[in-house]
NUFILO-132555 format. One record per atom (N, C-alpha, C): residue number from 1; residue in one letter; chain; atom name; x, y, z. Coordinates in nm, 4 decimals. Example, Ala and Ser with C-alpha at 12.3 -4.5 7.8 and 13.67 -1.06 7.14 Angstrom:
REM NUFILO-132555
REC/1/A/A/N/1.3190/-0.5690/0.7800
REC/1/A/A/CA/1.2300/-0.4500/0.7800
REC/1/A/A/C/1.3200/-0.3300/0.7800
REC/2/S/A/N/1.2850/-0.2250/0.7080
REC/2/S/A/CA/1.3670/-0.1060/0.7140
REC/2/S/A/C/1.2900/0.0030/0.7870
//
This chain:
REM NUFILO-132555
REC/1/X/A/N/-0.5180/7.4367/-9.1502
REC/1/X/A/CA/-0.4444/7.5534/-9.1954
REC/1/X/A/C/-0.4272/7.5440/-9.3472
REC/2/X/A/N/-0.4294/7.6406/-9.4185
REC/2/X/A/CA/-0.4447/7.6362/-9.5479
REC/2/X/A/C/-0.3104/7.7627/-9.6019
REC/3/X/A/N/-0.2304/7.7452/-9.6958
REC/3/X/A/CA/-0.0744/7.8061/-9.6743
REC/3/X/A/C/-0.1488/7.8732/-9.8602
REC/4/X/A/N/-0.0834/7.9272/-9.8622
REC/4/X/A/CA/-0.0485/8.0525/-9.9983
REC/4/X/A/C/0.1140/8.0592/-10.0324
REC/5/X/A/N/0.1815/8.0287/-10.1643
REC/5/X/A/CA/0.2348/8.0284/-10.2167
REC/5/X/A/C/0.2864/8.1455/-10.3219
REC/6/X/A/N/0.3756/8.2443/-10.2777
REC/6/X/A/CA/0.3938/8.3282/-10.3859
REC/6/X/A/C/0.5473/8.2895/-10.4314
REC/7/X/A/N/0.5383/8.3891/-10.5626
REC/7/X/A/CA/0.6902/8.3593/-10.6393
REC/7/X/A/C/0.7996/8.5116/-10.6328
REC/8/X/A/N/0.9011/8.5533/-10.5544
REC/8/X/A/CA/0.9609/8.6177/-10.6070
REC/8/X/A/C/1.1283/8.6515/-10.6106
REC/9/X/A/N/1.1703/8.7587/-10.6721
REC/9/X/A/CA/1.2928/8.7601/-10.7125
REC/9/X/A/C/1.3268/8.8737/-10.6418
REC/10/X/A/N/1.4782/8.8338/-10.5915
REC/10/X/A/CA/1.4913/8.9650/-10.4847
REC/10/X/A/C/1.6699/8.9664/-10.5710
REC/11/X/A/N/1.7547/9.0438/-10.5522
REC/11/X/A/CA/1.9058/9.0841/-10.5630
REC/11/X/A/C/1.9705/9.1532/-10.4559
REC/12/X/A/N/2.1330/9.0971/-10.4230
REC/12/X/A/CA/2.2155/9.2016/-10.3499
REC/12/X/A/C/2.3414/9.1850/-10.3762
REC/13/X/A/N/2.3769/9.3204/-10.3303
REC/13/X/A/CA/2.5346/9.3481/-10.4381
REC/13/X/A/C/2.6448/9.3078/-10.3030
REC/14/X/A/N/2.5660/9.1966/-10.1859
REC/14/X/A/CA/2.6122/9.1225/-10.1174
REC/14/X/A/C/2.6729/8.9838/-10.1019
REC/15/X/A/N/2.5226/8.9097/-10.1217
REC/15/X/A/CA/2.5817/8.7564/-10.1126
REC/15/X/A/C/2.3982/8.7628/-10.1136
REC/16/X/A/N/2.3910/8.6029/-10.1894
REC/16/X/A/CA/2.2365/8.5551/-10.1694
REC/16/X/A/C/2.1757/8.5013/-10.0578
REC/17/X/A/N/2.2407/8.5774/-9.9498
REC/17/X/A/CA/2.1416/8.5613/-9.8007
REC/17/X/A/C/2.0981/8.6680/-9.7776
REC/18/X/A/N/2.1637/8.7457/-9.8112
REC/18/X/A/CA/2.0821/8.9186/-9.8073
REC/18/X/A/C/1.9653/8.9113/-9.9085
REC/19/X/A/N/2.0134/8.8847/-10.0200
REC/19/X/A/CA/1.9189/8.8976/-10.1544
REC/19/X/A/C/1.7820/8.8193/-10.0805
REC/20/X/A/N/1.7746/8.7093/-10.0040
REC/20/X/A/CA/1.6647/8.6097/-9.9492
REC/20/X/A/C/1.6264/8.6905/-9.8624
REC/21/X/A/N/1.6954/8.7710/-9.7590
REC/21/X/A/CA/1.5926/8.8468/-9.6421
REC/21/X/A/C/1.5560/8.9801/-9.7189
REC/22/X/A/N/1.5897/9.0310/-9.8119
REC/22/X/A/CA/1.5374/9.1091/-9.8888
REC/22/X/A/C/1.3809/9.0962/-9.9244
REC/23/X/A/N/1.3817/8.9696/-9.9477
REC/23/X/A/CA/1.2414/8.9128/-10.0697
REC/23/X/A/C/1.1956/8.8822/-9.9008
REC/24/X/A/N/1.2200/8.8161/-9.8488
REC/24/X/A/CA/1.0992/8.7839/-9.7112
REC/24/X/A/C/1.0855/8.9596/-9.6303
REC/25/X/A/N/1.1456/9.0277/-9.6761
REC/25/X/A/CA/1.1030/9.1826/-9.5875
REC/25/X/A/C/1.0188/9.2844/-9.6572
REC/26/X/A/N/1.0411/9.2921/-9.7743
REC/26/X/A/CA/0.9490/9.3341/-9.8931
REC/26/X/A/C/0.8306/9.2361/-9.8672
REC/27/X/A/N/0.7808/9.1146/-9.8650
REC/27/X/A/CA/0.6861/9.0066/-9.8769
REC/27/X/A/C/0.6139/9.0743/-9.7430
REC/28/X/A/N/0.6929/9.0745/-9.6482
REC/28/X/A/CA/0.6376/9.0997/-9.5241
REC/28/X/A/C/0.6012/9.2625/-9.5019
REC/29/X/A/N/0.5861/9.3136/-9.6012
REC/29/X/A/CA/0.5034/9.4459/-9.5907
REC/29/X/A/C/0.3712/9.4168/-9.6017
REC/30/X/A/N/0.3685/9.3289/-9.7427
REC/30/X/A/CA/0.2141/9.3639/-9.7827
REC/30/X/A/C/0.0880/9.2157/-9.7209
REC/31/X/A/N/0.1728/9.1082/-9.6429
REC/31/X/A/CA/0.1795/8.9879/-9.6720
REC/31/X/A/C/0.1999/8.9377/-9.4991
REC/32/X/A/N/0.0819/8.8857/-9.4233
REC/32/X/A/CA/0.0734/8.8351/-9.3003
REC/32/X/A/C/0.1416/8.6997/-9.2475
REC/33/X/A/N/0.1682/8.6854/-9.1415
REC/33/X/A/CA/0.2045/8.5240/-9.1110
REC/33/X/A/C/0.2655/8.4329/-9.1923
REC/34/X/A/N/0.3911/8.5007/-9.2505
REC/34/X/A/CA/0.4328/8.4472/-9.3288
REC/34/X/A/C/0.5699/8.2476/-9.2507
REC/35/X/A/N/0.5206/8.2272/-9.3234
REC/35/X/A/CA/0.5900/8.0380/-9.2352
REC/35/X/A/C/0.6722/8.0069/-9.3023
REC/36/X/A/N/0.7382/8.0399/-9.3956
REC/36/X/A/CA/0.8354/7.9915/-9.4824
REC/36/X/A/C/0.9146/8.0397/-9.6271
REC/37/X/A/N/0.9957/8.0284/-9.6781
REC/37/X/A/CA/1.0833/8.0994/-9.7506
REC/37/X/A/C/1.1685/7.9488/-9.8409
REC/38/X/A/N/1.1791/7.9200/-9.9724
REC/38/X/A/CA/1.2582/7.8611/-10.0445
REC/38/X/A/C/1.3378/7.8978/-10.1513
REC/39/X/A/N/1.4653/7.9012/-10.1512
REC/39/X/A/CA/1.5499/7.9660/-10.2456
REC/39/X/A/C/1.5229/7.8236/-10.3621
REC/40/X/A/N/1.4882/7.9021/-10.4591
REC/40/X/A/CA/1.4249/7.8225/-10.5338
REC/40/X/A/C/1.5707/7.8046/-10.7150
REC/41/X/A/N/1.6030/7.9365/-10.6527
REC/41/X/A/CA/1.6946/7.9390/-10.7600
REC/41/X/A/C/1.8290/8.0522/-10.7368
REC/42/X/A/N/1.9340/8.0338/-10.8275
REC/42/X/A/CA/2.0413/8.1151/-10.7483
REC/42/X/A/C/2.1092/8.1552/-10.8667
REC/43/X/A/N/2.0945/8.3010/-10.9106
REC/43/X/A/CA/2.2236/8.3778/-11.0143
REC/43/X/A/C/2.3244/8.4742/-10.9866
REC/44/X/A/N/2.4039/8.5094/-11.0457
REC/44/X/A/CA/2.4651/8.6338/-11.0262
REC/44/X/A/C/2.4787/8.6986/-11.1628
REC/45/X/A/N/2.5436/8.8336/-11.1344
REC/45/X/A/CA/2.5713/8.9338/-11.2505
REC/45/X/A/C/2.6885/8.9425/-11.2599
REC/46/X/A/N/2.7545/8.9488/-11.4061
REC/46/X/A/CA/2.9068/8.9317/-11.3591
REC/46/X/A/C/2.9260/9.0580/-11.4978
REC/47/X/A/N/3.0421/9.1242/-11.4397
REC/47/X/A/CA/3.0587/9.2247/-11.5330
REC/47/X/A/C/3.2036/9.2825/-11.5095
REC/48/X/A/N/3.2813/9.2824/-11.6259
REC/48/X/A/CA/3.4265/9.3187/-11.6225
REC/48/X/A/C/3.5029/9.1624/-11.5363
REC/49/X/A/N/3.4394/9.0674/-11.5662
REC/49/X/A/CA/3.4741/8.9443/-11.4642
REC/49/X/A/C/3.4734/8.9308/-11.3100
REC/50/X/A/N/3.3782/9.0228/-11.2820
REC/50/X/A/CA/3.3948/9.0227/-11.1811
REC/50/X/A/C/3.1757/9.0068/-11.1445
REC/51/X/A/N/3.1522/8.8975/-10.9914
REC/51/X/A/CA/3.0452/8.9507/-10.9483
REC/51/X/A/C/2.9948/9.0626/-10.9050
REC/52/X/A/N/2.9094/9.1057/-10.9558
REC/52/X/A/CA/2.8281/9.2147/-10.9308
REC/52/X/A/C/2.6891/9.2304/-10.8579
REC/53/X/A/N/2.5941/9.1496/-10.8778
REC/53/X/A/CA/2.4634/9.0583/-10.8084
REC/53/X/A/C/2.4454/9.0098/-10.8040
REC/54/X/A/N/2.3925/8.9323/-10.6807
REC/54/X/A/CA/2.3305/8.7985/-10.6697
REC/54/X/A/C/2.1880/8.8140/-10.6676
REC/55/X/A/N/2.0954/8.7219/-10.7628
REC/55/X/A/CA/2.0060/8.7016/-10.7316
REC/55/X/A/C/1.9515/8.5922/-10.6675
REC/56/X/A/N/1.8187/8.5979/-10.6124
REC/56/X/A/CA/1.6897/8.4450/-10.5735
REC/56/X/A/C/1.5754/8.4646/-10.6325
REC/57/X/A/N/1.5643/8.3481/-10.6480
REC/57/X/A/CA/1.3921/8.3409/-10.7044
REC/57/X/A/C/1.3402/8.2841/-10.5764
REC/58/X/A/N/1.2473/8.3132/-10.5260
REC/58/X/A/CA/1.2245/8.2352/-10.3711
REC/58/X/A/C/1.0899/8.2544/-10.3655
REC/59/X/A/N/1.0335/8.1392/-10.2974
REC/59/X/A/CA/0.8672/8.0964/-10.3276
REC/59/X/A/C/0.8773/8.1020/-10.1432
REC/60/X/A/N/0.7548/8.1949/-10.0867
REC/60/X/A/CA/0.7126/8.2370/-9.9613
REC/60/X/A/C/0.5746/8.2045/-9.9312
REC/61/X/A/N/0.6304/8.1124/-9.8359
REC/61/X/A/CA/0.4524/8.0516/-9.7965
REC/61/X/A/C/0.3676/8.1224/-9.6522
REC/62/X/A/N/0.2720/8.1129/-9.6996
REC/62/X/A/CA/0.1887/8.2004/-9.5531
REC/62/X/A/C/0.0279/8.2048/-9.5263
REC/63/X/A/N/0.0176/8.1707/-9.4082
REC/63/X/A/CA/-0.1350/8.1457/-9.3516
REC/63/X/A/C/-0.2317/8.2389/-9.4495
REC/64/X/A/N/-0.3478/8.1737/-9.5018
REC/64/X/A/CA/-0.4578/8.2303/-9.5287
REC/64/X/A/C/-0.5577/8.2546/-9.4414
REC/65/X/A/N/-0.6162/8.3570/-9.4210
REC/65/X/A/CA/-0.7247/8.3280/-9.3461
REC/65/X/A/C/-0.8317/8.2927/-9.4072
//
């Protein structure tokens, strides 16, 4: 089995578990058999002191054919 590695950045004006099934549901439009998901990195937006977004950077691995 041979895996593919992409990189991306997803946000939610939730919490960064949404922001993560965000980026694996978008991924999983264009993007088959996908096996895995790593939150690779973790921000938020803060404005008037208060959070506003969370982001992930999250690297999604998945079967090549």
């Amino acid at each position: 089995m041979v895996l593919k590695v992409i990189e991306l950045m997803a946000s939610s004006e939730k919490n960064w578990e949404d922001a993560t099934k965000k980026a694996v549901e978008k991924a999983s439009k264009s993007v088959n058999k996908i096996k895995s998901a790593w939150v690779k990195d973790q921000t938020v937006i803060v404005k008037d002191n208060k959070v506003t977004e969370f982001r992930v950077n999250v690297k999604v691995s998945f079967v090549v054919d």
